[in-house]
N, C-alpha and C positions, 0 to 999 in steps of 0.2 A: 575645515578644509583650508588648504594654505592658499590664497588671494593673491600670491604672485603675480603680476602680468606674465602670461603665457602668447609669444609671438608660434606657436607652433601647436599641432597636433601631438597628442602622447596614448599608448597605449600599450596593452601588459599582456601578455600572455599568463592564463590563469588556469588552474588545473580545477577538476570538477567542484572539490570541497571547496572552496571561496564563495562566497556571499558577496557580489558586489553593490555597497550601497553607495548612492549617487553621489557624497560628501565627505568619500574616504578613499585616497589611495589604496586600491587594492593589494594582498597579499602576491608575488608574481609565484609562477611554477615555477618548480624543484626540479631546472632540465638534467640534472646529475641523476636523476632516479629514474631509471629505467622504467617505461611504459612497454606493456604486452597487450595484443588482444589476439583473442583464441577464436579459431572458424565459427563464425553465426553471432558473438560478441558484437557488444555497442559498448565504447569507450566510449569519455565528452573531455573536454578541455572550452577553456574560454576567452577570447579576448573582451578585456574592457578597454574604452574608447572616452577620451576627453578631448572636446574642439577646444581652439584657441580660443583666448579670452578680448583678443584684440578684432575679434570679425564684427562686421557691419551688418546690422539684420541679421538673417536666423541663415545659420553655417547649411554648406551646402548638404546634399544626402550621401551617403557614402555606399559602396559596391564592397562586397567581400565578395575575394572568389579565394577559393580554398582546393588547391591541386595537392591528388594524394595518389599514388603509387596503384596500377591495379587492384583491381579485388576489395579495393576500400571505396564503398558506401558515404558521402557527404551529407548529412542532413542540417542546417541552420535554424534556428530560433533565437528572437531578441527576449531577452529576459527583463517580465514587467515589472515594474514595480506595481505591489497589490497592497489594499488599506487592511491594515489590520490594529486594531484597537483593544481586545483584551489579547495581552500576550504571557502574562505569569502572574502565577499568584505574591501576592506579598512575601518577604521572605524566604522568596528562591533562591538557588544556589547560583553561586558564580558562575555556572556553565551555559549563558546565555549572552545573546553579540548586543541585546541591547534590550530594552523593559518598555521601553514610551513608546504611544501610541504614537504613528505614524507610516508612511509606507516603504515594504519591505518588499526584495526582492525574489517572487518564485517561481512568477506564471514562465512558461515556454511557450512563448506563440509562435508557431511556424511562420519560417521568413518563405515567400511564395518567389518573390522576384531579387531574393540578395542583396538587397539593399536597407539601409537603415537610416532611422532620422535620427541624428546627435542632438545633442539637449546643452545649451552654454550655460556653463561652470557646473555642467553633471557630469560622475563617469556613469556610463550604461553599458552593459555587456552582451557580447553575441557569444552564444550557445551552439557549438559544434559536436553532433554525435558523428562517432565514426564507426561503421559495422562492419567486420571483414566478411567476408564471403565466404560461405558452405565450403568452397573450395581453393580456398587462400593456399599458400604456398609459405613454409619455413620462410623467416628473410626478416631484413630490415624493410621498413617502408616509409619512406619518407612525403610528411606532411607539409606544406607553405600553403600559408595564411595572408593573402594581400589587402590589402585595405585602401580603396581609392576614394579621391573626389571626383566631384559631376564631372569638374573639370580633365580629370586624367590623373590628376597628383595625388605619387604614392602618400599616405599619411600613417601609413603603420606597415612594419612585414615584419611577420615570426617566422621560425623554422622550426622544426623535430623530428624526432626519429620516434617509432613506435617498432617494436618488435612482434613480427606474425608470426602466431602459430597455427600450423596446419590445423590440430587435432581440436576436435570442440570440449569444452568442458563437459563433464557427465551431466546428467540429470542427478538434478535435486531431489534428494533420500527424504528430507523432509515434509511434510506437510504446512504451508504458507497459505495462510488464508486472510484478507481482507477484504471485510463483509462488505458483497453487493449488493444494492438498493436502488432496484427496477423503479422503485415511486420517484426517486428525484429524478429521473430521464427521462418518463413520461410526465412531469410537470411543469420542468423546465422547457423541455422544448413544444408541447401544449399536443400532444401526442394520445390517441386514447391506450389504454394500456391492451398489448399482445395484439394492436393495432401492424400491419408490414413495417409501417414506419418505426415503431418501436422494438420489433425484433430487429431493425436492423442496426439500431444504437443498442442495445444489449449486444448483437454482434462483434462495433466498434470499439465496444469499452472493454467486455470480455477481450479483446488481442488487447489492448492496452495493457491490461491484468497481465495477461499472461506475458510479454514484452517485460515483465518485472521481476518475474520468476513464478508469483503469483500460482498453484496447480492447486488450489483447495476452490469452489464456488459456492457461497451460502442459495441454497435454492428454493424459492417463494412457495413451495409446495401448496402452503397458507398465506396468508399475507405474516410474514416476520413480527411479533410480540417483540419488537426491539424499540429503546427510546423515543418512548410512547408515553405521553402522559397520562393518567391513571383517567379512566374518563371517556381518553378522545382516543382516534382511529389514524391508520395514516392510509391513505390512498388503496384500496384493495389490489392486490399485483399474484392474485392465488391461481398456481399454474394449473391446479385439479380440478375439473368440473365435479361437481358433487350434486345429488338429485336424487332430492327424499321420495321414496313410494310407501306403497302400503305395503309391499314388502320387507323394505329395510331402506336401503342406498344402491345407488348406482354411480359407480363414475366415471372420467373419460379423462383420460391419461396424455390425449394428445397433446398438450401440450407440452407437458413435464417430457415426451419424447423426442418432443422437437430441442427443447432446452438442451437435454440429453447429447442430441445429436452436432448441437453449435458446441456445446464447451469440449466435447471432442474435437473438433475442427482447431481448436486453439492447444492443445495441448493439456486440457485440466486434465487433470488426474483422480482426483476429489470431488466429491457433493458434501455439500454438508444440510442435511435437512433444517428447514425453518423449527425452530424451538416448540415444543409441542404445550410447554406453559410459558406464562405472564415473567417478566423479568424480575429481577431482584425480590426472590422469593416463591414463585410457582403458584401462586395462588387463587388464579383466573385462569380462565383458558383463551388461547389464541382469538383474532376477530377471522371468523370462517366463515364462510359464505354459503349457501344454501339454496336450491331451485325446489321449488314449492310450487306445485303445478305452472301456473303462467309468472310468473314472481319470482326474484332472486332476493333471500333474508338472509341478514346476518343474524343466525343460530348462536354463534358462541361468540364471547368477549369478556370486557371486564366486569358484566353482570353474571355469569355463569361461573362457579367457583370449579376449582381446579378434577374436587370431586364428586363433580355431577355426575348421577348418574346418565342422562342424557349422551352428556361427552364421552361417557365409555361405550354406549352402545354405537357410537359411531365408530370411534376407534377398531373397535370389536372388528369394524368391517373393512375398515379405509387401512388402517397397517399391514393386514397380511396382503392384501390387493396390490399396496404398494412396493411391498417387501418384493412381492412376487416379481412389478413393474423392474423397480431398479437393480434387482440379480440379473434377470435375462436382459437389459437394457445398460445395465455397465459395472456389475460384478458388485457384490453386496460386502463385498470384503476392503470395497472401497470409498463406502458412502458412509456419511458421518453421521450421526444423531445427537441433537441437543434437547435437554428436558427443560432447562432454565439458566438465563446467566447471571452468573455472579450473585449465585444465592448468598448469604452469609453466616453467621451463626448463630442468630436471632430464628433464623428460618427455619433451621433443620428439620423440623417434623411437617413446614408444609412442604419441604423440598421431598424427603420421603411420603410421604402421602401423595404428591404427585410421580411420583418413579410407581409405589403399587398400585397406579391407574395403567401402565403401560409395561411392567418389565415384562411381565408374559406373554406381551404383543412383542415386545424388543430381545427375548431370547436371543444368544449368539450376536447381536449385532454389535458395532461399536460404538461407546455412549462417553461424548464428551463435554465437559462443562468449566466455562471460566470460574475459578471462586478460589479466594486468597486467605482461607481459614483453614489453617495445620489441622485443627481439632476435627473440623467438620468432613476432612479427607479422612483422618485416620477412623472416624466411622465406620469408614467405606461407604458414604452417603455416593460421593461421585468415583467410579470408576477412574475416570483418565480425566485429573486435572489441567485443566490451563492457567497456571498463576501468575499474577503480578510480578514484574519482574523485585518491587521495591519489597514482594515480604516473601521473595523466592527460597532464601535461605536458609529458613527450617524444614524445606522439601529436599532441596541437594544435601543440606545435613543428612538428611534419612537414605537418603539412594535411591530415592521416588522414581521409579520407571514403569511404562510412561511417563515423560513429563511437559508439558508443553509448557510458550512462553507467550505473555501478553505484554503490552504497556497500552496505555491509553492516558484521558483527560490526570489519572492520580496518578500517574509516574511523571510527578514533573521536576522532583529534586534528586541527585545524587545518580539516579540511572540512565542509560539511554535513553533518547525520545527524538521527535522530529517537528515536535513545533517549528513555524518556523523564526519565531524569536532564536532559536537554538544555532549553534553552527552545524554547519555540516558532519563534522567531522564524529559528532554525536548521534546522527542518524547511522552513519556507516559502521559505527561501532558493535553496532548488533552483530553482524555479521562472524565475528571471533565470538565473541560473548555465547550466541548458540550450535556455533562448532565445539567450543570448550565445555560448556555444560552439558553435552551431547542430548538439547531438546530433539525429543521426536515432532514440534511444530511450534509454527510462530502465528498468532491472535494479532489482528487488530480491526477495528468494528467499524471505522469508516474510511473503506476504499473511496465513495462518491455520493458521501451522506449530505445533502443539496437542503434540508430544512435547518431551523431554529430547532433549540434545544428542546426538547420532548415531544416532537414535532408536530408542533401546535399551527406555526407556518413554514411555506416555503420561503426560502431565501434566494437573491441573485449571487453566487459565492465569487463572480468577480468583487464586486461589494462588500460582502461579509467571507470574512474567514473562517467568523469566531463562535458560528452559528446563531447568532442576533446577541453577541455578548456572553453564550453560557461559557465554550470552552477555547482554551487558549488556540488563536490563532494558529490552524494550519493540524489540526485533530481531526477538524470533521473529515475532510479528503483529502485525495492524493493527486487524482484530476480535476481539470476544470474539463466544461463543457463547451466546447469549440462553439464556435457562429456557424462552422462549416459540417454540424452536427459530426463531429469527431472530436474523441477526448484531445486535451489539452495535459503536456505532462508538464510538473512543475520541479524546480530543485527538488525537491524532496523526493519523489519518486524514482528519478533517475539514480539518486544518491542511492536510496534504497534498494535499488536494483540492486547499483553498484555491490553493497554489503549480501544481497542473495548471490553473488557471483563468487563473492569472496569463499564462500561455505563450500562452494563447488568445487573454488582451488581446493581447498584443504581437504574435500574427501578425495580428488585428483591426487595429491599428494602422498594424505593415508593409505592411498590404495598401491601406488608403488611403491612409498619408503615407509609407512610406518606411521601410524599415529604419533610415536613419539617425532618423531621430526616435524610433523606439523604444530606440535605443542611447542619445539624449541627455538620455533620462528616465531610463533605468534604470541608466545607468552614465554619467554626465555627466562625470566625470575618467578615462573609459576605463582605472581600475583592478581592478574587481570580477574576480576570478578563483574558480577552485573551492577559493584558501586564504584568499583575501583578500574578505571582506562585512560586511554588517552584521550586526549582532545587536539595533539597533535595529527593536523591535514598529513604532515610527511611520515610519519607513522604507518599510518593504514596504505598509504604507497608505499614505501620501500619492506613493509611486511608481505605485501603480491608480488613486487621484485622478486626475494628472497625464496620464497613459496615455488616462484618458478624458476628461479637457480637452481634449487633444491633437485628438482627434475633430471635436471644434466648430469 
């Protein structure tokens, strides 16, 4: 950082994709490139802010007030700096802002009273969303940014123009799902599970989700068989009451109605059932809970193999029950089933061995599964793949439809990701990446995954990023967990919005001019693949410019 003496305040106007880190002149925004937002839309821009280096004691607090034109919506957050310590593996690619342990800028903590404390010889940035309104009106509208001391004294003003549009982008064709995990919410905030206080953080976080484009919900029907070390259990979060007789089973559904009824309230669109085997290879079955006359047992886990007889006789009972539940409670043609993820090719015969425990329970439904082996698809072991984006390419070779897309912890060289070692400009990237490949859905496994790797412990994720060291910084989630028991969004999230927003323009687009036209904008030399893009910030901006010329 240049050590000048600074007799003055300096500050930058910065567009979403910037990373501000406290010992680098930030990149400014590209006021040449036309900004839109569309009715019900949250665009962010940012100012960073550097006190003078000649102040005595600790520089005053500084006021932002930010005047915007009717119909625009002001929201503030200072953007923290958060520790993060594993951030890439050895031998990553150069698409990364920096590799050393230290702290990075992601969290979005809401600013309550508009004011902020500057940091001498840091820049630190304030985070402005701006939402138009259901019923904005065609126009320009213009934004000022002021920035005062205690004293009165301006120390920064920007200006811009943003472009309203009345009409709202459509709803998203695809299916977006990033898996929720009811155990970190009820952990963290010390919460009993399905406790009032806990539906009403599954409330908070669910609009969060959905705030992102987010319409797919993984739902605890069971407690979720997801990164789980072989052995141990994470917190029970099973929405089903189940209660063995001498009968058979009995259950009680209320609660899976009530879940039901919240992620309506947000807009889901999607269920996606908790995975009905053991992960990475199907070979156990789920930990399931059980009422045995005055006693609640856990019946099944990783001591019970996938082809117990036991586990089918429940099945026998519990799928068509539920089948039954989620048609008349939110239409079966829209819930998802999972039998195991990311089996591989080692597995094959326990992944099919666990499908003929269930396919004549799962007639007619729709059954989808992470897993990144060409061979094991062309089986027809899984129906409707979700692959990796880094070994996607012998599926779109083939014309695989369905096809959905994941990245996670091994997508960390060559393709999109969101760590956040990463820049920005590499999260929003997805966004064309799954308009162009025409995915029917986008995978990724931790929306507000709150524990240590196989989650053996909980973690405080302001502290750890990186899940106690397993995965690079800024994988496990997407919020943090506010003080004021309400999610907390970070760069990443909004970024990723950003890129679900993108996908909207372009079926907006396809829909009155043509697919080709959205292909001539956003990939005009018809090279963009899931290894080949930009990492240019002004890129993915004058490519929504352009999208929304296109219109006119």
């Amino acid at each position: 950082m240049d050590r000048t003496p600074r007799a003055t305040w300096t500050s930058v106007l910065c567009d979403s994709l910037e990373k501000v880190f406290p010992d680098a002149r930030p990149r400014p925004m590209n006021t040449a490139i036309t900004q839109h937002v569309f009715a019900g839309e949250t665009i962010s821009v940012q100012v960073a802010l550097l006190p003078p280096s000649l102040l005595e004691g600790s520089p005053p607090e500084v006021v932002v007030e930010v005047a915007a034109s009717p119909g625009i919506a002001v929201a503030l957050s200072t953007v923290e700096l958060v520790p993060a310590t594993f951030l890439a593996y050895e031998g990553h690619d150069g698409g990364y802002l920096r590799d050393t342990a230290g702290l990075y800028p992601d969290l979005l903590r809401p600013l309550a009273l508009a004011r902020v404390r500057p940091f001498i010889g840091q820049w630190r940035a304030i985070w402005i969303d701006l939402t138009a309104a259901q019923d904005i009106e065609d126009g320009t509208v213009s934004v000022q940014i002021t920035l005062r001391a205690d004293d009165g004294t301006t120390v920064g003003r920007h200006e811009f123009a943003v472009e309203a549009m009345a009409e709202p982008l459509p709803q998203l064709e695809m299916v977006n799902t990033h898996w929720f995990h009811c155990d970190g919410l009820a952990t963290y905030y010390g919460v009993d599970v399905w406790s009032e206080q806990h539906w009403s953080l599954v409330d908070r976080f669910l609009g969060a989700a959905a705030e992102l484009g987010i319409n797919s919900v993984l739902t605890p029907v069971w407690t979720p068989p997801l990164d789980t070390a072989v052995g141990h259990y994470r917190l029970p979060t099973q929405l089903v009451g189940i209660t063995e007789t001498t009968e058979g089973y009995a259950f009680d559904f209320h609660h899976l109605e009530r879940w039901m009824r919240l992620a309506r309230s947000h807009g889901i669109r999607f269920l996606e059932i908790s995975h009905l085997f053991s992960q990475w290879g199907a070979a156990y079955t789920p930990a399931i809970y059980v009422d045995r006359g005055s006693e609640t047992v856990r019946a099944f886990g990783w001591d019970v193999p996938a082809v117990d007889p036991g586990y089918r006789r429940l099945l026998v009972s519990l799928l068509p029950a539920l089948r039954a539940v989620l048609d008349s409670g939110w239409g079966l043609e829209r819930v998802i089933f999972h039998v195991s993820d990311e089996p591989r090719g080692e597995h094959a015969e326990s992944y099919k061995a666990a499908r003929s425990v269930i396919d004549d329970l799962l007639a007619g439904c729709v059954i989808v599964d992470a897993l990144s082996d060409f061979e094991l698809f062309t089986s027809g072991t899984v129906p409707i793949p979700v692959i990796a984006t880094n070994h996607a390419e012998p599926f779109l070779r083939a014309g695989v439809r369905p096809l959905w897309l994941y990245y996670c912890v091994g997508q960390h060289r060559d393709v999109a990701n969101r760590f956040i070692a990463m820049p920005s400009s590499r999260n929003r990237a997805i966004g064309a990446q799954l308009y162009l490949t025409g995915a029917a859905g986008f995978l990724h496994w931790g929306f507000n995954f709150y524990n240590s790797g196989g989650s053996l412990t909980a973690i405080d994720p302001f502290a750890t990023t990186d899940a106690d060291g397993s995965l690079p910084a800024g994988d496990p989630f997407l919020v943090y967990p506010g003080t004021d028991e309400r999610p907390w969004h970070s760069i990443r999230s909004r970024v990723f919005g950003e890129a679900i927003n993108d996908v909207r323009l372009m079926q907006l687009v396809r829909d009155r001019r043509g697919d080709e036209v959205v292909r001539s904008v956003a990939d005009p030399h018809g090279r963009t693949t899931l290894t080949d893009y930009s990492l240019d910030p002004d890129h993915y901006r004058r490519v929504r410019a352009d999208l929304v010329d296109s219109l006119r």
